[in-house]
C-alpha positions in Angstrom: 21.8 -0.2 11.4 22.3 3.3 11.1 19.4 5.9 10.0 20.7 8.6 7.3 19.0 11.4 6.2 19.5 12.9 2.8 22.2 15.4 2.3 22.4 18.6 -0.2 25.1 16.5 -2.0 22.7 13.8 -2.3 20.6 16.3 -4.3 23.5 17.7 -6.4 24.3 13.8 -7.1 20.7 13.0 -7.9 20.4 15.6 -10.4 23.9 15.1 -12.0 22.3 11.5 -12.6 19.2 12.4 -13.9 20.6 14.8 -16.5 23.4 12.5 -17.6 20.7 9.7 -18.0 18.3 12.1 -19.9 21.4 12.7 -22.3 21.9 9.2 -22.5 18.4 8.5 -23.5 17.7 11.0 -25.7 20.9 10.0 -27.9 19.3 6.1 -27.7 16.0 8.0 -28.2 17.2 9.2 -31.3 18.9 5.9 -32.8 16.0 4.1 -32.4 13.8 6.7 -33.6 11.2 6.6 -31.4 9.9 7.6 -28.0 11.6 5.4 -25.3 9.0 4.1 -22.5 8.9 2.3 -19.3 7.0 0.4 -17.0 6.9 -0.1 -13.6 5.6 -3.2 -12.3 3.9 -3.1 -8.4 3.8 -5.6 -6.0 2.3 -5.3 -2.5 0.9 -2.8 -0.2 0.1 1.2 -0.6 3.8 1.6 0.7 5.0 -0.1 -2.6 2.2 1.8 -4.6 3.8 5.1 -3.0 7.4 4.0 -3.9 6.0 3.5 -7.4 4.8 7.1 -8.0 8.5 7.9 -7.0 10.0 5.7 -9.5 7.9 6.6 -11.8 8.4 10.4 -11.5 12.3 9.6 -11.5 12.3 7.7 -14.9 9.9 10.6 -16.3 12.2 13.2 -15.5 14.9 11.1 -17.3 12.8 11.8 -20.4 11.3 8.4 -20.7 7.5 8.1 -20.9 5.0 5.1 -19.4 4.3 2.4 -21.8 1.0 2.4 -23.0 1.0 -1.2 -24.6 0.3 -2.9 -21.9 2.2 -5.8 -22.2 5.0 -7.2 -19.8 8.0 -6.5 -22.5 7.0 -3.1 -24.4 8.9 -1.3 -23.1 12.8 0.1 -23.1 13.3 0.4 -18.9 11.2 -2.4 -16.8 11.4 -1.8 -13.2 9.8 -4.7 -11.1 9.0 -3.4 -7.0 8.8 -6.4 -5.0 7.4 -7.7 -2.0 8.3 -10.1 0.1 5.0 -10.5 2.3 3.0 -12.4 0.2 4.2 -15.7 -1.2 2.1 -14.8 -4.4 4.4 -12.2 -5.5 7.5 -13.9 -4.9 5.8 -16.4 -7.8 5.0 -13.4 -10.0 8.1 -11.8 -9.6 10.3 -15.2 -10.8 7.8 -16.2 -13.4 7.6 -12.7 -14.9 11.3 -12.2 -15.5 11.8 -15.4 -17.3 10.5 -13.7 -20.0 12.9 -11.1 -20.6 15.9 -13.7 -21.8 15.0 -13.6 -25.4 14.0 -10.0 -24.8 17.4 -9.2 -23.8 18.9 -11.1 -26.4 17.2 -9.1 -29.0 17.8 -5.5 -27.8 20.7 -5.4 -25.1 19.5 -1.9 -25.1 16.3 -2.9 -23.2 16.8 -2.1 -18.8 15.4 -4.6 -16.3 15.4 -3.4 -13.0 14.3 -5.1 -9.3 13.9 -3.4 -6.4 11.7 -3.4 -3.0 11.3 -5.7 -0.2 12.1 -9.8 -1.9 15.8 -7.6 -2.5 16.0 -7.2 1.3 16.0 -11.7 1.6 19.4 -12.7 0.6 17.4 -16.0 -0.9 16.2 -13.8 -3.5 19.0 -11.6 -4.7 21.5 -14.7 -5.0 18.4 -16.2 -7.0 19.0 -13.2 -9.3 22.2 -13.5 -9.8 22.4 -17.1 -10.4 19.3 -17.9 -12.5 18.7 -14.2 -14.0 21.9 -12.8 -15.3 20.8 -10.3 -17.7 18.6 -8.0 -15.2 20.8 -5.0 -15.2 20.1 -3.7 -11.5 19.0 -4.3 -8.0 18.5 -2.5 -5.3 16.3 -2.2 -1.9 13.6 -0.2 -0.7 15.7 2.1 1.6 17.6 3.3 -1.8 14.6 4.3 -3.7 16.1 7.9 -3.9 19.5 6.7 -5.0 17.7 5.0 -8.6 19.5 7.7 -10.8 23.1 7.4 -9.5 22.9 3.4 -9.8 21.0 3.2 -13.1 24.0 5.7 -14.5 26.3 3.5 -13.2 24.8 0.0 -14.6 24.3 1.9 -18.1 28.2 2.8 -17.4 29.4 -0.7 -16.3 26.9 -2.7 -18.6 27.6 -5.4 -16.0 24.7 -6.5 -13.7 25.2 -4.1 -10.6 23.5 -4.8 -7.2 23.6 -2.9 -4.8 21.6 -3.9 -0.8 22.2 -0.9 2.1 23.1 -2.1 5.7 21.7 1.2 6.8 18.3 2.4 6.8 17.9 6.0 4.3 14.8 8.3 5.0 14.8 11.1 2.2 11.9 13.7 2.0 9.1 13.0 -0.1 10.0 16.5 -1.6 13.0 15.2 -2.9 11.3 13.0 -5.4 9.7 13.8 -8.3 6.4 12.0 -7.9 3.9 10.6 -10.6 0.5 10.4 -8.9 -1.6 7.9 -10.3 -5.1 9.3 -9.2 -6.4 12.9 -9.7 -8.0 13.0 -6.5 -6.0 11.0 -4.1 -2.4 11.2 -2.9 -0.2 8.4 -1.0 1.2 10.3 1.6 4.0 8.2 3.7 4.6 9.9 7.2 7.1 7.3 8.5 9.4 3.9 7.0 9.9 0.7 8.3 9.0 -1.4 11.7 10.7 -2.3 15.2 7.7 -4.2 16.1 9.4 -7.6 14.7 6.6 -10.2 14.5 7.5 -13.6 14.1 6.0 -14.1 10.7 6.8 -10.8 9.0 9.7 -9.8 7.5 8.9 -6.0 7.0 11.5 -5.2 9.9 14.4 -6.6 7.6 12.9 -5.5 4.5 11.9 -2.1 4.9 14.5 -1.1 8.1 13.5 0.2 11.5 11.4 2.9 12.1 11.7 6.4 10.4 9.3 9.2 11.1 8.8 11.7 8.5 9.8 15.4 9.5 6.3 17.3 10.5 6.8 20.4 8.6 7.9 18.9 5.7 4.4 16.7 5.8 2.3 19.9 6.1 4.0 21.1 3.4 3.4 18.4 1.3 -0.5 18.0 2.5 -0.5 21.9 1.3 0.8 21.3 -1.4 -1.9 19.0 -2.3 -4.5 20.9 -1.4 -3.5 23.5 -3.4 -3.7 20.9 -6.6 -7.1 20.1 -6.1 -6.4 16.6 -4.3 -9.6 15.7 -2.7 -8.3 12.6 -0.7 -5.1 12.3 0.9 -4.1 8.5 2.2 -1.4 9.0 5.4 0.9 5.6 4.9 3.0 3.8 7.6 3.7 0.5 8.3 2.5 1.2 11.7 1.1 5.4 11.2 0.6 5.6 15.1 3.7 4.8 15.8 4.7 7.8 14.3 7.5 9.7 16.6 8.3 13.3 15.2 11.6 14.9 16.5 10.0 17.9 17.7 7.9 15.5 20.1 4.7 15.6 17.5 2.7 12.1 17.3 0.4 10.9 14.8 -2.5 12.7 16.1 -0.8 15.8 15.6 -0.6 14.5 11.9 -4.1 13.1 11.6 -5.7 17.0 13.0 -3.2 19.0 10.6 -4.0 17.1 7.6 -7.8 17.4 8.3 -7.7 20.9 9.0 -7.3 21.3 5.4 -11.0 21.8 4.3 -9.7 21.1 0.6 -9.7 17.2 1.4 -13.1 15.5 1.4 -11.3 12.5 2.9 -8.3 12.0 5.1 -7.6 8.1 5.6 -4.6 6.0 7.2 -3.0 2.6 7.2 -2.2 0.6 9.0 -2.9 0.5 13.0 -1.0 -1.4 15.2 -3.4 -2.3 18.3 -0.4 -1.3 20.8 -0.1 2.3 19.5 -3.7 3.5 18.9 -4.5 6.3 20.9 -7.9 7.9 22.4 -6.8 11.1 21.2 -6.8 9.5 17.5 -10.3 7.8 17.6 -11.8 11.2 19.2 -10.2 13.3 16.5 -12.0 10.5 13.9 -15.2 10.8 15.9 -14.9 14.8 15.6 -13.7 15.6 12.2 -16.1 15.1 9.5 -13.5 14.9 6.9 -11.4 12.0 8.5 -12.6 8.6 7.0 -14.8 6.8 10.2 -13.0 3.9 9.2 -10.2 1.9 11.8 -8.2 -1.0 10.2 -6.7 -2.9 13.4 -4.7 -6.0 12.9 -6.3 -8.3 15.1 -4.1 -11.7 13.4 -5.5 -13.8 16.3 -7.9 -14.5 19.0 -5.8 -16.6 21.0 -3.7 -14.9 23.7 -0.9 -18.0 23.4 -0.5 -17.6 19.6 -0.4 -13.9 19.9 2.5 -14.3 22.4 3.9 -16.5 19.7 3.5 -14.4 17.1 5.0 -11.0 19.2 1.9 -9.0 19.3 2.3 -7.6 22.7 -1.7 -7.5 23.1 -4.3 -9.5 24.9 -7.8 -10.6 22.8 -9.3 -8.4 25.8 -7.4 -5.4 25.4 -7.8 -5.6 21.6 -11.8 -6.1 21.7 -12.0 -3.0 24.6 -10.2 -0.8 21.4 -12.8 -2.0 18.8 -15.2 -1.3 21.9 -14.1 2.3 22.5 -13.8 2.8 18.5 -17.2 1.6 18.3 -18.9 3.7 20.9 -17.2 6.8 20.1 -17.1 6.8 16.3 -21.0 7.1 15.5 -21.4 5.0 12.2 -17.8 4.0 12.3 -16.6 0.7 10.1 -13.9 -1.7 11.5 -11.5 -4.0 9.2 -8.9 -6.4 10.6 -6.4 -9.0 9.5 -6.5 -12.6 10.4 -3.8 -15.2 10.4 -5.0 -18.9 10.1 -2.8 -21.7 10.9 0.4 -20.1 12.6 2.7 -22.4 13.9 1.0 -24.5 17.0 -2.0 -23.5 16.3 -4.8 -25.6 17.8 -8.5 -26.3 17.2 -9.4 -24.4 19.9 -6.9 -21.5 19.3 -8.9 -21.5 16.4 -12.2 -21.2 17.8 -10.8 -18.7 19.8 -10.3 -17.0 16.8 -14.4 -17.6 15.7 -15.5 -16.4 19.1 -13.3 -13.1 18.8 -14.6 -12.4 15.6 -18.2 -13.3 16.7 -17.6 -10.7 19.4 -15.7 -8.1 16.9 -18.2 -8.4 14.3 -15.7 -6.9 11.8 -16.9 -5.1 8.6 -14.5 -6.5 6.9 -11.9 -9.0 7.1 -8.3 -9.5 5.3 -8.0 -13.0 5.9 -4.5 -15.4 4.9 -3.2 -19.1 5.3 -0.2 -19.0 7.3 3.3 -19.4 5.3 6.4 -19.2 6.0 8.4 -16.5 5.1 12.6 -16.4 4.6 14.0 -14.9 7.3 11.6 -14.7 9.9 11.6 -16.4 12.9 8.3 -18.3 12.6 9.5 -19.7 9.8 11.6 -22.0 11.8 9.3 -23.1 14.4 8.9 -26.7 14.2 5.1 -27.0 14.7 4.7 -26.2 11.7 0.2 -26.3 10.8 -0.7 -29.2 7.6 -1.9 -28.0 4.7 -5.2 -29.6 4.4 -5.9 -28.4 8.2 -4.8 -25.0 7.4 -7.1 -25.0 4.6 -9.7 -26.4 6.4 -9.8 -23.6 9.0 -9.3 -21.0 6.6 -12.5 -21.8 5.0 -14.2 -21.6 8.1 -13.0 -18.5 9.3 -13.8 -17.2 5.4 -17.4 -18.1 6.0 -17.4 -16.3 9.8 -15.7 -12.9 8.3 -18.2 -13.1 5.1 -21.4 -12.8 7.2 -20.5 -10.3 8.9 -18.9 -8.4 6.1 -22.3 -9.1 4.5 -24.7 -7.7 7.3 -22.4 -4.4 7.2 -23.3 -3.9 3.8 -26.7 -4.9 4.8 -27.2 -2.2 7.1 -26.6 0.3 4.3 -29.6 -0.8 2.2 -32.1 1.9 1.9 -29.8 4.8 2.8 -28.8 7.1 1.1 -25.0 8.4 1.2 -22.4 10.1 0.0 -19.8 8.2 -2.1 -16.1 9.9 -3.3 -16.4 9.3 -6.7 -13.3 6.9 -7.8 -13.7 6.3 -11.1 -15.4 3.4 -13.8 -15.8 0.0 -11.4 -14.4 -3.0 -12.6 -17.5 -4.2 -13.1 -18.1 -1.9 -16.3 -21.3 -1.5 -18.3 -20.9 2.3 -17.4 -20.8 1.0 -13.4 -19.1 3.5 -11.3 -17.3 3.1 -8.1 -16.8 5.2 -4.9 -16.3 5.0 -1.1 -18.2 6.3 2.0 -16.6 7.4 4.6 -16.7 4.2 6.6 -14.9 2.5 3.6 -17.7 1.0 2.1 -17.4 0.2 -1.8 -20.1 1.4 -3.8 -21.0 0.3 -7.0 -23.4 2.1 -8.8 -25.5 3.5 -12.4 -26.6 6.8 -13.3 -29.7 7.4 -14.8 -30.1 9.3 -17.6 -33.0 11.4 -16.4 -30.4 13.4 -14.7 -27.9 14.7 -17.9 -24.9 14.1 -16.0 -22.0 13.5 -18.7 -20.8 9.9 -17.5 -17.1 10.5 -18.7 -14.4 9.7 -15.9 -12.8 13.3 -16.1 -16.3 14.6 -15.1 -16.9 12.3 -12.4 -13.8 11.1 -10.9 -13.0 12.6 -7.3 -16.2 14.3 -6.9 -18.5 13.8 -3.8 -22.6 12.4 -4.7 -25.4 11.2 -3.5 -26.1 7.2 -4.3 -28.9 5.2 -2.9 -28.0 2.0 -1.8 -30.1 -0.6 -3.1 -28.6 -4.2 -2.6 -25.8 -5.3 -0.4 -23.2 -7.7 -1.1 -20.7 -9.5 0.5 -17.6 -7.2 -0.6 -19.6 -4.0 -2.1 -23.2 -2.6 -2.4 -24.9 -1.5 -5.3 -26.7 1.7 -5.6 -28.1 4.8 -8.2 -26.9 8.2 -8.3 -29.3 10.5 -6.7 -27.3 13.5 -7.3 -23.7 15.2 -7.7 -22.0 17.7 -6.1 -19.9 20.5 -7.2 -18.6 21.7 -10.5 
């Protein structure tokens, strides 16, 4: 596959597009006599989420605006992005769109889109076209910029138009208009796609090989930020240390320029691959008070035979001396993982290999998922294939491992008092608000009213406080507000 970077024609083209769709629009705009609206439907990861905001943007600066009904079907353009790592979506996805027959029927005018990773399994597209007819487009992730030229041309065509790259596109994030959906905190891609090629993941085929970012272009976006009042910037990668910058620069180099800006109270990144993380990265986390003291390190299993089989080119050793330096160095510092239960050949005492590991790990957290089988991959046609019912089994055990420790994390903050970024209402409601230290802890927590603090989200959202922690839980802890920084 080749790697193609945008062009100044593919600017000239993308704006031609957007202005002949914004004509379009407003002409339907005004038979219809109303506003025209869309909604974009995520799936998956913060890569997805990221993708989103550019979609979004794009559709805005057609001269539609988002849908505020919140239903499914209210709107006139309904883009679904996919994903194709968790099985979960793949259901969503397929159930979702059977809705939009009679939909269509009614208003031929209405747009249904799909686009991101499920468009990269053949499976999935040919399911499209066979069983969905009337969704007007699909596309990939690697033509996320291209959305105007092939949206004109479906409009043009009215024929369903789909449309999957053999090569992989990187285009600036400055080529995009983007629609952030926080106040304080910005997605911040720095590279596309994988060449790590694990047996069970399909991101590789889905999202192309890798593609680093330019460097310059990155500062100038984090400045850009900055400048806007963005108090959180997330760096995004399917594997940020791999990060390879043409001028030689790494992800260090990334991680130090985006903290030197003093404007961000918090400078985070996902994800870590355990091959690629660096001593230089963990000594810049231990050293700079504004990046988050948090490592997420895929860790998937603590059996050196399944990780062979699943192409993580690690031992259990090596990964346990990384959470060992991370741990020693980074004063305070929180580590996540992932976990994989019942890949292919799996045994019972792979398994406990995988308690013991944990036992020694003592994770803060744990992302932990049943093994299945993806399209495409090469896992998926391994013939030891793991039962059900055992699968299960061991995923409940591992569940009850990754919970206590999770839980005597949170435990350890009781009594403290620390500083939360300020993320908005929590779901919990009740005028419960929600916020992250810099270890990644979730905080939920009240105000009192002895202090006059105006509870509105405007007010509060993306500020630093003050909350003591009062009870830990297994996911969160719950706290009061002791006192609120800033303006």
């Amino acid at each position: 596959m080749a790697i193609i970077k945008t062009t100044d024609k593919d600017w000239l083209d993308f704006q031609s597009a957007v202005k002949e769709l914004k004509e379009y629009f407003l002409s339907l705009s005004a038979r219809k006599g109303r506003a025209l609206t869309y909604n974009v439907l995520t799936y998956g990861c913060q890569l997805n989420e990221s993708d989103s905001e550019k979609l979004s943007g794009m559709l805005s600066a057609m001269g539609l605006i988002p849908s505020s009904g919140g239903e499914l079907d209210d709107a006139d353009v309904i883009l679904f992005n996919t994903c194709s790592i968790r099985e979960n979506a793949d259901r969503h996805l397929f159930g979702n769109l059977g809705v939009f027959k009679t939909l269509k029927k009614k208003d031929p005018d209405v747009i249904i889109a799909v686009c991101g990773c499920m468009m990269k399994v053949p499976e999935n597209v040919a399911k499209i076209k066979k069983s969905y007819p009337y969704v007007d487009l699909v596309f990939d992730p690697q033509q996320l910029h291209r959305l105007p030229l092939l949206l004109r041309d479906s409009i043009r065509s009215k024929k369903q138009l789909v449309n999957i790259a053999a090569d992989d596109y990187i285009a600036e994030d400055s080529f995009f208009p983007i629609d952030r959906k926080r106040k304080f905190r910005a997605l911040v891609p720095i590279m596309y796609g994988c060449n790590n090629f694990c047996t069970y993941c399909i991101v590789p085929y889905a999202r192309g090989r890798e593609r680093s970012r330019d460097f310059g272009e990155i500062v100038r976006e984090l400045e850009d930020l900055a400048s806007k009042g963005y108090k959180e910037v997330m760096l995004l990668g399917q594997n940020v240390n791999s990060y390879k910058g043409e001028d030689g620069k790494t992800f260090a180099d990334i991680l130090r320029a985006a903290s030197d800006f003093e404007e961000f109270s918090r400078v985070r990144f996902m994800s870590s691959h355990p091959k690629d993380i660096s001593d230089e990265v963990i000594d810049i986390m231990a050293t700079r008070p504004n990046v988050e003291k948090h490592l997420h390190l895929a860790m998937q299993s603590g059996s050196d035979r399944i990780l062979k089989a699943m192409n993580r080119p690690y031992t259990i050793s090596r990964f346990l001396e990384i959470a060992d330096t991370f741990r020693s160095r980074v004063e305070g510092g929180s580590l996540t993982t992932d976990i994989i239960v019942g890949f292919p050949g799996e045994t019972e005492e792979d398994f406990q290999q995988t308690l013991r590991a944990v036992e020694k790990a003592k994770f803060d957290a744990a992302f932990t998922f049943q093994y299945s089988a993806r399209p495409g991959t090469k896992a998926a046609a391994f013939e030891d294939q793991i039962p059900a019912d055992i699968v299960t089994d061991r995923f409940g055990r591992l569940t009850e491992y990754t919970n206590r420790y999770a839980e005597e994390s949170n435990s350890r903050l009781a009594g403290k008092t620390m500083e939360v970024l300020i993320e908005g209402i929590s779901k919990a409601g009740d005028m419960t608000f929600s916020g992250r230290t810099i270890t990644n802890h979730l905080v939920n927590f009240t105000i009192p009213e002895e202090l006059g603090i105006d509870p509105g989200p405007d007010n509060l959202e993306g500020r630093l406080c003050e909350v003591r922690i009062d009870r830990a839980r297994p996911y969160s802890v719950d706290g009061v507000l002791v006192s609120l920084r800033g303006a």
